[in-house]
N, C-alpha and C positions, 0 to 999 in steps of 0.2 A: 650672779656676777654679770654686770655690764660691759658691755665691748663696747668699745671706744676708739675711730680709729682714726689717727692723728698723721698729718702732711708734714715734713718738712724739706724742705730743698736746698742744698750746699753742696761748696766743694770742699776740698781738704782746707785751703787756706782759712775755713772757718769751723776748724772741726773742734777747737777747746769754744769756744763758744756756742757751738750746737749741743757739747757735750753738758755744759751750763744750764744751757737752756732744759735738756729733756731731763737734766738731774729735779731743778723746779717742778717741771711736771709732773712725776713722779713721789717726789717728795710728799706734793699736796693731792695724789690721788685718794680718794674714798677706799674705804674698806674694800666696796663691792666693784671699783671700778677696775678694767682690763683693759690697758691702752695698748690698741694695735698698734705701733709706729709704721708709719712708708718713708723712706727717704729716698727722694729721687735725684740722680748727679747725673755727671757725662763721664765719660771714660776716662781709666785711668784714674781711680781715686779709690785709695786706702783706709778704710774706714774701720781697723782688727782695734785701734783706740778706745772706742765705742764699747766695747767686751767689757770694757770695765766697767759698765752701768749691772751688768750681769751680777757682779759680785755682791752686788751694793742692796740690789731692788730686784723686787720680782714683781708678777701680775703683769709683765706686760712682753710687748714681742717684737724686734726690728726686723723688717725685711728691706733689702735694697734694690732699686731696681734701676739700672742705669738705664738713661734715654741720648738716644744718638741719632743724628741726623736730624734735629728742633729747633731752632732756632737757631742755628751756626751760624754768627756773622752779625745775632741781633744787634740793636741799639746799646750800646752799654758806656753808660755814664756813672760818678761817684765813684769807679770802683765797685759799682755791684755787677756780678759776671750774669751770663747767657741764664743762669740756673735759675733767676729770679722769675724768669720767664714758664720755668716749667709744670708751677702752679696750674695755669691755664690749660694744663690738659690731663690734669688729675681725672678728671672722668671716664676718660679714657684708658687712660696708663692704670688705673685700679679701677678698676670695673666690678670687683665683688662688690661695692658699698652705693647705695646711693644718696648717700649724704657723706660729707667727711669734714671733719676739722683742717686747717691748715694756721703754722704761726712760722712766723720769721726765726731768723736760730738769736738774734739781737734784743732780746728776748726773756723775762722774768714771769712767769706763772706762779700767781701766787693762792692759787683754790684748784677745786676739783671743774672739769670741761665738763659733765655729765648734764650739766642743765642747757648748756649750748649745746649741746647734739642733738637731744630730745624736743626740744623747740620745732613748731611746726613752721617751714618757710612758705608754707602755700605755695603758690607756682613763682616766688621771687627765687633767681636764681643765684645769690648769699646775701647772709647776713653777715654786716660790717657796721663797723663805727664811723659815722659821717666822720670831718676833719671840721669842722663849723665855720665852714668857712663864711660864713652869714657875720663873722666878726672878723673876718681876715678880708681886708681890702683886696690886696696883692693877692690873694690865692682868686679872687671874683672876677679882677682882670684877667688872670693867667688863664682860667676854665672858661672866660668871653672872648678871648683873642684867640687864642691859642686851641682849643678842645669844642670850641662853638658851642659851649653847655651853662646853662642858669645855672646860679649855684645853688638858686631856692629850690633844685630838684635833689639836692645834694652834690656831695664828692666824696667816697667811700676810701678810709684806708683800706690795701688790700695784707698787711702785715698780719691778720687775725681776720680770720673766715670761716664761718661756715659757710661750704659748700653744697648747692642742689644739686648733685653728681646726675641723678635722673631726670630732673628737667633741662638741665643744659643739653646731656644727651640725646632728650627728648626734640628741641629745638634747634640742635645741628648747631648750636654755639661756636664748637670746634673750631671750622670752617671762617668764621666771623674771626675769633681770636687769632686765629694764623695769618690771614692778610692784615688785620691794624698791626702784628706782630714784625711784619715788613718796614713800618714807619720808624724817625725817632722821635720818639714820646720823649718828654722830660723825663716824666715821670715812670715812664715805663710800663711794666705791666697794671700800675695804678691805672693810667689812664687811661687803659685798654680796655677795661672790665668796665671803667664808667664812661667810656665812650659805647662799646656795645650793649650793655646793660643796664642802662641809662631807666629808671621807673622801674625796677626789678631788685631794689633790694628790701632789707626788711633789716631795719635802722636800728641797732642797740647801743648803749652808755659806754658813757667813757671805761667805766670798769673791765669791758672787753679787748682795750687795746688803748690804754694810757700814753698816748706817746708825748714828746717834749714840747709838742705844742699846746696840746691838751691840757698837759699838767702846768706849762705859763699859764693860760688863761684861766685854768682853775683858782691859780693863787695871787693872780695879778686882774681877773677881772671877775670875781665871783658873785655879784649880784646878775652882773647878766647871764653868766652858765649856769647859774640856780633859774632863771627864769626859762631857761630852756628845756634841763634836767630834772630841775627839785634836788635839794640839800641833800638828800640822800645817795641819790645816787652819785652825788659828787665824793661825800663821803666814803662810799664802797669804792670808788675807784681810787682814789687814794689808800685808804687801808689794805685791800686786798687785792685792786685790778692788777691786769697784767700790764706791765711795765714794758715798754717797747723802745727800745735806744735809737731811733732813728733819724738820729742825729751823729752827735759825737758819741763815739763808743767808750765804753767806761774800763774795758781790759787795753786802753790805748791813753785815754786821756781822762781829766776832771771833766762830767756830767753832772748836768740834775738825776738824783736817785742810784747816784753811783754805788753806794753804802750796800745799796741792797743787791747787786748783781755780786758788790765783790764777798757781801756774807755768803751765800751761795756757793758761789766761786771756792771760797774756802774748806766748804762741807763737801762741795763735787769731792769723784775719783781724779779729777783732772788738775786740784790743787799742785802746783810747785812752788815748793819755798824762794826756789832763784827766783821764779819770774819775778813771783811776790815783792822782793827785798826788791828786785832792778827797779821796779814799775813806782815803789814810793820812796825809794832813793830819791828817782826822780822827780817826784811831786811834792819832797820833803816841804818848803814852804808853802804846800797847799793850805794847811790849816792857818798859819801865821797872815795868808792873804784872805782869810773872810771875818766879816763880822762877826765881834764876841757872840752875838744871838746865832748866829747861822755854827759857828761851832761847837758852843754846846746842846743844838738839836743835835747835830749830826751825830756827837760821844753820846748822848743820850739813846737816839732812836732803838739800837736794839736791848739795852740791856731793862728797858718800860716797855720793851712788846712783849705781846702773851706768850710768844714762843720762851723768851728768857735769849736769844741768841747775839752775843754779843762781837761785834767786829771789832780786828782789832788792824789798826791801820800805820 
């Protein structure tokens, strides 16, 4: 059996969708895999919800550990609270491991984590999926004006990471992360890790962290993401990568790859039929406003994937 042990960081406000999310991961663990969970919050958060993953799954283990006094007062913009920030000090705060997985709770896992954990980082301290921004104008400004950084060295999502728990510790990272922690970043802890870690990571495919910009460019610009990537791995990121909402959220409104958080969604312990009914009450005219092609993929997608799982919306 492999151990496997996975980051995540929220509050209650985001607890059906953390619950979504580690329903995914679980789903698609291996045989042999055994995922430790950490979930780290701030005080004051109820998380007995979660038990219900208990009933459903096994192989794996949730510990919680609250962190207090961290970054009170941080930058916090979008709507994402102080929590986003407590990545940054997973090394610390879990100290048995010296590597660790971390994902956002916004968030579709759709394979086993066991090949990202086992990956050597060398002395980069994570591995992350660039954002390419080598095709993003606007993002080349923002990282030359703003962050004082070439884009040609990259700019690392930090929503899915492997973390080098031991060499950051090694390097007193900590200490680094806490005062840029002081700053407002846009971006926030994004642009903490690639402003201090700048030539320290160790660059994998879109398939480790799909998010909506990714997936535009995949299908709106794909001779140049193949010349970067290769077909294939464009491929696996759309078949199987992990799907990242970090954008518009899909338990709130229409997204790209909505289909497949709310199949999920449905199989979680965390399904409610109200919410269900209120939420495409709501979006009743969703289908009536796209193109005939775009909604017969969409009735299409699950009942031709290999799982058979079919949404019903």
């Amino acid at each position: 059996m492999k151990t496997i042990p996975i980051l995540f960081t929220f509050d209650q406000s985001l607890l059906v969708p953390a619950g979504v999310c580690i329903t995914s991961l679980l789903e698609n663990a291996a045989p042999d895999t055994f995922y430790d969970i950490f979930i780290l919050h701030r005080q004051g958060c109820d998380f007995s919800t979660l038990c219900r993953l208990e009933e459903r799954f096994g192989r794996f283990r949730l510990t919680f550990r609250e962190v207090s006094g961290e970054f009170v007062g941080a930058y916090e913009i979008r709507g994402i609270p102080e929590t986003a920030y407590y990545r940054l000090l997973s090394p610390e705060l879990i100290p048995e491991y010296d590597k660790l997985l971390y994902s956002d709770v916004d968030v579709i896992i759709r394979e086993d984590l066991s090949k990202y954990y086992e990956m050597d980082l060398g002395d980069n301290y994570f591995a992350a999926v660039d954002n390419c921004s080598r095709l993003r104008p606007g993002v080349q400004k923002y990282l030359a004006e703003s962050l004082d950084l070439d884009y040609r060295g990259g700019y690392y999502y930090s929503g899915n990471l492997v973390i080098n728990s031991a060499q950051i510790r090694k390097d007193h990272m900590l200490d680094r992360f806490r005062e840029l922690g002081k700053n407002a970043y846009k971006q926030q802890d994004m642009d903490i890790i690639n402003i201090a870690c700048n030539g320290r990571f160790l660059p994998l495919g879109p398939v480790f962290c799909l998010t909506v910009q990714l997936y535009s460019l995949i299908v709106n610009h794909r001779p140049e993401m193949e010349e970067i990537y290769g077909a294939q791995a464009l491929n696996d990121a759309l078949d199987h990568g992990i799907v990242h909402y970090n954008g518009a959220k899909p338990w709130k409104e229409a997204c790209p790859n909505m289909d497949i958080w709310w199949a999920v969604y449905r199989r979680s312990p965390f399904f409610d039929e109200q919410f269900c009914h209120d939420f495409w009450t709501g979006q009743r005219d969703l289908l009536e406003r796209l193109p005939f092609i775009k909604r017969l993929k969409m009735l299409l997608r699950y009942p031709l994937d290999r799982k058979h799982v079919r949404v019903e919306v």
